[in-house]
C-alpha positions in Angstrom: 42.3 155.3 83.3 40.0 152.6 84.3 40.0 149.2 84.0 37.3 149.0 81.4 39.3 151.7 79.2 42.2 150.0 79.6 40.3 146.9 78.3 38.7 148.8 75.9 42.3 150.4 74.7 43.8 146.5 74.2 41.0 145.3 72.3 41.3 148.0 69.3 44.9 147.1 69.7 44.2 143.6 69.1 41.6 144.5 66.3 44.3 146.8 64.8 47.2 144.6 65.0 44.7 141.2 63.7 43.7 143.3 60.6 47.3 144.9 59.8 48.8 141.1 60.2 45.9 140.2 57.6 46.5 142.5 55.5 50.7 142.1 55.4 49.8 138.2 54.6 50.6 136.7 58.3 48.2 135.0 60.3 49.2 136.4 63.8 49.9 133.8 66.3 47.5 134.9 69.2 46.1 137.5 71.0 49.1 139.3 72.9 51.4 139.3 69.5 48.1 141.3 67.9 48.2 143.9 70.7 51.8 144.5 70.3 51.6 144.7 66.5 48.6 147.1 67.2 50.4 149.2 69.7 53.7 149.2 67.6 51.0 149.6 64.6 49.3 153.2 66.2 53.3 154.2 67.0 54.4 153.5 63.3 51.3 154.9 61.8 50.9 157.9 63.9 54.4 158.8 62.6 53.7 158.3 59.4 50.8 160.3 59.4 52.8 163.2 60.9 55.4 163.2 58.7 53.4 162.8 55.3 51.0 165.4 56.8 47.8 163.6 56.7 45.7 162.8 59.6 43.6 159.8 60.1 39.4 160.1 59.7 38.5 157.7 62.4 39.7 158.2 66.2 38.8 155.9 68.8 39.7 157.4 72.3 42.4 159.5 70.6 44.1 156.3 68.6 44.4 156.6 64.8 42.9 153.6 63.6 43.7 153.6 60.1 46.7 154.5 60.5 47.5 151.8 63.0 46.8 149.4 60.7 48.8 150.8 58.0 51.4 150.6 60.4 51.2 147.4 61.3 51.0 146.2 58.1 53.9 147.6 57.1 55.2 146.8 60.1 55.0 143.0 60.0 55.7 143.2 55.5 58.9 144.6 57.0 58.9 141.5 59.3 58.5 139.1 56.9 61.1 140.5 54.7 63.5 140.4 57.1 63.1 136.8 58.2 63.1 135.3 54.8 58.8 136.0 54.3 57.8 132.5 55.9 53.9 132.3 55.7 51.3 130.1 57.7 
């Protein structure tokens, strides 16, 4: 992997991560927590997809895009829950 994939791979994590935090109602707080929400995003989503049997339409260098950001949606709703839903 080069360096400009590797760049390439934590910028649609970022993307990913920003959108699911948007969509769950969180601003996220910078860029590092949106790469972690959009790798934890692609893990939760790409399970998801494979146990409800549905694949995702749109790949970007073999990531699930939707369904990272499903995941980290649901990821971070599942956050807020926990922590007593505090929004900023």
């Amino acid at each position: 992997m080069s360096i400009l994939e590797l760049l390439l791979l934590l910028l649609l994590a970022a993307i990913c991560g920003s959108i699911g935090a948007a969509l769950a109602g969180h601003s996220s707080r910078g860029c590092i927590t949106s790469i972690v929400l959009g790798f934890i995003g692609a893990l939760i989503g790409g399970y998801l997809s494979r146990q409800l049997g549905i694949s995702d339409i749109f790949y970007i260098r073999s990531i699930p895009v939707i369904w990272s950001i499903v995941g980290a949606a649901l990821f971070v709703a599942v956050i807020n829950m926990l922590s007593g839903g505090k929004r900023r």
